[in-house]
C-alpha positions as CSV (number, residue, x, y, z in Angstrom):
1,X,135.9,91.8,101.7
2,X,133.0,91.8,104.0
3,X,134.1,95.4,105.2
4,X,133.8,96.6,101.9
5,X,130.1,94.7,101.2
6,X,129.2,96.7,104.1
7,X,130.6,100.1,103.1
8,X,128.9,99.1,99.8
9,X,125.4,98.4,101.4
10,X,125.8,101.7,103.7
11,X,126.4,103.6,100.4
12,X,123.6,102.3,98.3
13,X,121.3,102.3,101.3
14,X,122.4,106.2,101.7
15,X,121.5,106.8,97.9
16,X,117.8,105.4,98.0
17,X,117.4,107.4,100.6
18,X,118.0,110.5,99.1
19,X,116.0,109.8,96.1
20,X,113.1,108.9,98.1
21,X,110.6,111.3,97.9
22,X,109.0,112.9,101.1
23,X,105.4,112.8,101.3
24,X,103.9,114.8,103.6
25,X,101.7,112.3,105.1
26,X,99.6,114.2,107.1
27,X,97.8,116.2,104.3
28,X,97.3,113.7,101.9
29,X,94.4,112.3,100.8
30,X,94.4,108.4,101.0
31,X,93.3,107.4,97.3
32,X,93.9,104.5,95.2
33,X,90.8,102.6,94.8
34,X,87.7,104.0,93.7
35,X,86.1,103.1,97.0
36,X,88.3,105.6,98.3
37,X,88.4,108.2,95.7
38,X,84.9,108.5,95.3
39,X,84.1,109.0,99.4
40,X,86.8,112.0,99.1
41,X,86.4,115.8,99.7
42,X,88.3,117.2,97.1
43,X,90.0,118.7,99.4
44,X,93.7,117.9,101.3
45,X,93.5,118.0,105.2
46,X,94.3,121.5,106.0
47,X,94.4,123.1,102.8
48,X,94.7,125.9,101.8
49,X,95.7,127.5,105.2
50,X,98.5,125.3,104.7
51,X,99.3,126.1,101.0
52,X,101.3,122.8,100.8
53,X,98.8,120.8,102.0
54,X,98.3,117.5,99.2
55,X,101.4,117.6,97.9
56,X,105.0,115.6,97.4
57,X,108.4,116.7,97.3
58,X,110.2,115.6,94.6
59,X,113.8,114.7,94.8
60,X,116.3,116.1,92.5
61,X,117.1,113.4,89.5
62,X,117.6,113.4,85.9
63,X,115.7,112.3,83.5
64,X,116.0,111.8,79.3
65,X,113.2,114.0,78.1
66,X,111.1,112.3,75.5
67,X,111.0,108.9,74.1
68,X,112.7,107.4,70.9
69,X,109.5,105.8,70.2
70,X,105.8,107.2,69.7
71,X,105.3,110.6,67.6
72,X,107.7,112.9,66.1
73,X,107.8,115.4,68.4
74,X,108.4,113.3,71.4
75,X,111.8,112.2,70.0
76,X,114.4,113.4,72.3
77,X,117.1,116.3,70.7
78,X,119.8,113.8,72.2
79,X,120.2,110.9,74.8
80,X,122.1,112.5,77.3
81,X,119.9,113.1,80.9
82,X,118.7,116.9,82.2
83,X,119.1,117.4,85.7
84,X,115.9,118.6,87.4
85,X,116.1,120.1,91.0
86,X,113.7,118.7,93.2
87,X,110.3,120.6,93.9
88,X,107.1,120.0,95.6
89,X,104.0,118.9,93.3
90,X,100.4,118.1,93.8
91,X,99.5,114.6,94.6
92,X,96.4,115.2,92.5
93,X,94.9,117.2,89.8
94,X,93.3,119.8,91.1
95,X,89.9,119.3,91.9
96,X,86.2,121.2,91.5
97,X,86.5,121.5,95.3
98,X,89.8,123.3,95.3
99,X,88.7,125.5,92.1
100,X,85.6,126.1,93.6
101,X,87.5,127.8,97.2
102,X,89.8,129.6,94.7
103,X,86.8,131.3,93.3
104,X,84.8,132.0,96.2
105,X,87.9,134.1,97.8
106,X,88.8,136.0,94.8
107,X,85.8,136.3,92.5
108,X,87.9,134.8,89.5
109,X,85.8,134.7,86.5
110,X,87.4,131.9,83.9
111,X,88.3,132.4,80.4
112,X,84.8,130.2,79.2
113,X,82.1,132.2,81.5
114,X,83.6,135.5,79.7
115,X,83.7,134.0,76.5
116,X,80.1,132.6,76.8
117,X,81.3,128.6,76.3
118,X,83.7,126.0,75.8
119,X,84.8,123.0,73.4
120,X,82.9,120.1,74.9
121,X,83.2,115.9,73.8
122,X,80.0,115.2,72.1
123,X,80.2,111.2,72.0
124,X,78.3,109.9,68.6
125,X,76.7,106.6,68.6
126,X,78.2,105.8,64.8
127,X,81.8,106.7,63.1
128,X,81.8,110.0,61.9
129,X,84.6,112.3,60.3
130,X,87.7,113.3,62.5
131,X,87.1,116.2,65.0
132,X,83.2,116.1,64.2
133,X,82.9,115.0,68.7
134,X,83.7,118.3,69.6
135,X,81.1,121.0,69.8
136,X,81.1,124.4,71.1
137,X,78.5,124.4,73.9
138,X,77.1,128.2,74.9
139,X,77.4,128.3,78.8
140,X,79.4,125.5,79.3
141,X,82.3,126.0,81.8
142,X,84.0,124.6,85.1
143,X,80.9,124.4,86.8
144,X,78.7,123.0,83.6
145,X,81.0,120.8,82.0
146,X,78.6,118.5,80.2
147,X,75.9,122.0,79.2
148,X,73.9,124.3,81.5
149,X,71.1,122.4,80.5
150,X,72.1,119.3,81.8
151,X,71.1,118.6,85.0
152,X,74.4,116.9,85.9
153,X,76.8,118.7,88.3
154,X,80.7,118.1,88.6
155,X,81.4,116.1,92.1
156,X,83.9,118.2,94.4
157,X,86.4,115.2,94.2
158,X,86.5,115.0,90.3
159,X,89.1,117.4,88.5
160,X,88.1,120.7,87.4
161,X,88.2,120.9,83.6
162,X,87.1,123.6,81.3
163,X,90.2,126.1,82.8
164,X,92.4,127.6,80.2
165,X,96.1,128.1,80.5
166,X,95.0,131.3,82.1
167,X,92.5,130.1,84.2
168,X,95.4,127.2,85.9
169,X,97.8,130.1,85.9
170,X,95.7,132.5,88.1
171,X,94.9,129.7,90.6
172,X,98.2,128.3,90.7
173,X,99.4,132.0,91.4
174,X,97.1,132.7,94.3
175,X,98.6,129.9,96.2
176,X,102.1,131.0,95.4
177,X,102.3,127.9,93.1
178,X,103.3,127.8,89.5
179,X,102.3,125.3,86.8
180,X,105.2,122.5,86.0
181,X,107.4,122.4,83.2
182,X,107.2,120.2,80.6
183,X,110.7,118.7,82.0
184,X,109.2,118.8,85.9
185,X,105.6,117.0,84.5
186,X,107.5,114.5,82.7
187,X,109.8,113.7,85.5
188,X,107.2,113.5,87.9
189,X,105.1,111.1,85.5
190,X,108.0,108.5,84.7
191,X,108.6,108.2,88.4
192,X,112.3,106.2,89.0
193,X,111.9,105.1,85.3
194,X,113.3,108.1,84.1
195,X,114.7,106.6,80.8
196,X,111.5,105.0,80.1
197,X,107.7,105.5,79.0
198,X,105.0,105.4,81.1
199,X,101.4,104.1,79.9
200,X,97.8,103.3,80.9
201,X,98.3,100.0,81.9
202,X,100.9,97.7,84.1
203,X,101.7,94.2,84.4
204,X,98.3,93.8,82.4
205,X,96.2,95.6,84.5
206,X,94.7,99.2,84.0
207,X,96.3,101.9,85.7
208,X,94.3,104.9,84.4
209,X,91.7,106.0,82.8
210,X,91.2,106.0,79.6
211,X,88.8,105.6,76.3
212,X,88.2,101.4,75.6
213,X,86.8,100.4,72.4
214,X,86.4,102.3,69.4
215,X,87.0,106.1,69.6
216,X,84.6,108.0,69.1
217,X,81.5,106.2,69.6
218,X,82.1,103.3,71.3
219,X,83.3,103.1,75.1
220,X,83.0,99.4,76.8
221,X,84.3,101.0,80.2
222,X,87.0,98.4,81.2
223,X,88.7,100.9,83.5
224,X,84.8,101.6,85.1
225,X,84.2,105.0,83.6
226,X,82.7,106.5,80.7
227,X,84.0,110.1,82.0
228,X,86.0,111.9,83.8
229,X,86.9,109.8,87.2
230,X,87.4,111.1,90.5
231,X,90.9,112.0,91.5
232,X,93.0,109.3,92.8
233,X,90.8,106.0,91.6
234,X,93.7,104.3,90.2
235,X,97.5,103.6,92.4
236,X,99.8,106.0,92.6
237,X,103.1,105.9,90.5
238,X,106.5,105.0,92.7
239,X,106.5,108.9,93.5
240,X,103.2,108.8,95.1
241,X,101.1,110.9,92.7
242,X,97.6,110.0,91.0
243,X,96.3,110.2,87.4
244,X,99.4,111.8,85.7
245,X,98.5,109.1,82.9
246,X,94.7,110.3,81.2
247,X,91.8,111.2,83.3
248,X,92.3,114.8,82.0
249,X,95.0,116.4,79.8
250,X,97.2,118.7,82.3
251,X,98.6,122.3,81.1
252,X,102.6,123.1,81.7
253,X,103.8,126.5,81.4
254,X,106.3,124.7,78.6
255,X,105.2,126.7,75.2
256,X,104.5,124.2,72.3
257,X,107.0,124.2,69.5
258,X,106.8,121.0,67.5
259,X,109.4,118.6,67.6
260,X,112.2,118.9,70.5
261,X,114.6,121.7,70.4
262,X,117.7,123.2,72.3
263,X,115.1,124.9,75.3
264,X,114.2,121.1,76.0
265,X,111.2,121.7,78.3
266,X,112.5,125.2,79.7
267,X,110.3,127.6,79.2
268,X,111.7,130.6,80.4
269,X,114.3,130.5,77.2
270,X,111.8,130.1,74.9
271,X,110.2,133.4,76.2
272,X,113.4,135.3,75.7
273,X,112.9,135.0,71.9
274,X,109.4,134.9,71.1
275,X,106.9,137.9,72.4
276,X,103.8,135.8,72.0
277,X,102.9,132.5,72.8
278,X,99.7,131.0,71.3
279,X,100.0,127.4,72.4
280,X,101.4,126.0,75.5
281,X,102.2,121.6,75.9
282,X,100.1,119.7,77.7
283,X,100.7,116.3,79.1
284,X,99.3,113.2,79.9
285,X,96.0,112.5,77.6
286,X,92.5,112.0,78.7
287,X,89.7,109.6,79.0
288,X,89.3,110.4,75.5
289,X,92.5,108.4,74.4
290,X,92.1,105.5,72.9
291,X,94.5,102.9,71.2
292,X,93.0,103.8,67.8
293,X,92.8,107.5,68.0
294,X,95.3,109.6,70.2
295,X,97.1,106.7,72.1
296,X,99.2,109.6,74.2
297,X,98.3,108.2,77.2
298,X,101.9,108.4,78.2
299,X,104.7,110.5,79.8
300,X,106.3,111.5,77.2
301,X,103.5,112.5,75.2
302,X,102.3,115.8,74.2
303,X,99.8,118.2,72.7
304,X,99.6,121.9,71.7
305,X,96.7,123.3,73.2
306,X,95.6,127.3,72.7
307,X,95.9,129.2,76.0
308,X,92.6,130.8,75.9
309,X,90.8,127.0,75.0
310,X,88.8,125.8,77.8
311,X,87.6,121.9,77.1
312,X,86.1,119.0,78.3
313,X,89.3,117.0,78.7
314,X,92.1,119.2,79.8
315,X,92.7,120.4,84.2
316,X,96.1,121.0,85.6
317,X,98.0,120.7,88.8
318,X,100.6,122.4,90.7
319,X,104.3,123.1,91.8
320,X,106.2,124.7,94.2
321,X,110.0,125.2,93.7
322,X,112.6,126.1,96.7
């Protein structure tokens, strides 16, 4: 009997190990307060010589896409668990810093500077009719997310916003990265709770940020911010990654259909049968989510978003598949 405890310790002791994911220490940024997250760079020790610099291999695991709770299209086609391979992901979104390096070495010009401006949160001080917060500002982009007459500027360790699908495509392409999959995002956002929801908050405490009070005009800053917040304010999920849940909506490459279907979050079979694709999924909500208007501060949430759209509430981040 105690022979076979021991076997049975060995075993289990073998199988955390192997779902342990591998952090690559040395490149990444120590976060999870906002004393620290507010005295960061923006940018991973060593990147982007070392195009893997800030990020976390994922272990290969399963997960049940979706949740039987929430809205209709996050209900899952069926219960039974997708394997996903492992991959390597960014720790954080991607930040104004790393954007701004991506620019300066290939003269990118984003999707908003050629179309003149972007969809930017204009918060009203009084209720007002659904929709009526967003405005279409004329030179707003990456690097004038709140106007070009304001004489605010984005902080290198906050995460770029204003980037289309295109715009997180191109970058992610010039490191020889890809955006995630619906399936990959959500996997990497429920952590070793892969049949379960994530939220903003844990144990009572907040764990993201998001909108407090009442959306639209009414924002009593529990979490601390009012905005956008720097990368990496809030602990990191048991995989070791930063603001999956709000801060900023993150793009996929998974195209938006509605409810679930049989491509369940794989985008490449989805592409075999339709030549264009208008709107891609984005995950995770925003500081704009609040419990009485969006509430998809969650993993298994998700919105359509236009590919060419550049707003105030939507970045991305990377992966890298073996």
């Amino acid at each position: 009997m105690k022979q076979i405890m021991m076997l049975s310790s060995f075993l289990l002791l073998c199988a955390c190990q192997k779902t342990t994911p591998q952090l690559k220490q040395a490149t990444l940024p120590d976060l999870g307060s906002k004393a620290k997250c507010t005295s960061y760079s923006g940018l991973p020790s060593g990147w982007p010589k070392n195009k893997e610099a800030g990020m976390v291999k994922l272990p290969q695991g399963k997960i049940v896409l979706g949740t039987t709770q929430g809205y209709e299209d996050e209900r899952p086609l069926n219960l039974q668990a997708t394997s996903v391979p492992a991959f390597l992901i960014d720790a954080t979104e991607v930040t104004n810093a790393q954007f701004q390096e991506f620019v300066k070495q290939t003269g990118y010009v984003t999707d908003a500077e050629k179309q003149g401006g972007a969809a930017m949160f204009v918060q009203p001080n009084h209720p007002v009719e659904e929709l009526q917060w967003w405005k279409f500002e004329k030179g707003a982009n990456w690097k004038h997310p709140w106007g070009p007459n304001n004489p605010k500027q984005p902080a290198p360790h906050e995460p770029v916003r204003m980037v289309t699908w295109n715009d997180a495509y191109a970058y992610a392409n010039w490191l020889g990265h890809d955006l995630p999959t619906e399936l990959e995002w959500e996997y990497a956002a429920k952590g070793f709770q892969q049949n379960s929801d994530i939220g903003p908050t844990h144990e009572g405490h907040i764990v993201a940020n998001f909108w407090q009070g009442e959306f639209p005009y009414k924002n009593i800053k529990e979490d601390g911010f009012k905005d956008v917040a720097p990368v990496g304010c809030f602990s990191k999920n048991p995989f070791g990654l930063y603001d999956l849940i709000g801060n900023v909506w993150e793009w996929t490459q998974t195209p938006y259909t509605g409810p679930r279907d049989h491509h369940m979050g794989d985008p490449s079979k989805y592409r075999q049968s339709h030549e264009q694709i208008l709107q891609y999924t984005i995950k995770g909500g925003s500081y704009l989510c609040a419990t009485n208007y969006c509430a998809r501060y969650r993993a298994a949430a998700r919105h359509p978003q236009e590919l060419d759209l550049a707003t105030s509430h939507a970045g991305f981040r990377t992966v890298k598949r073996f």
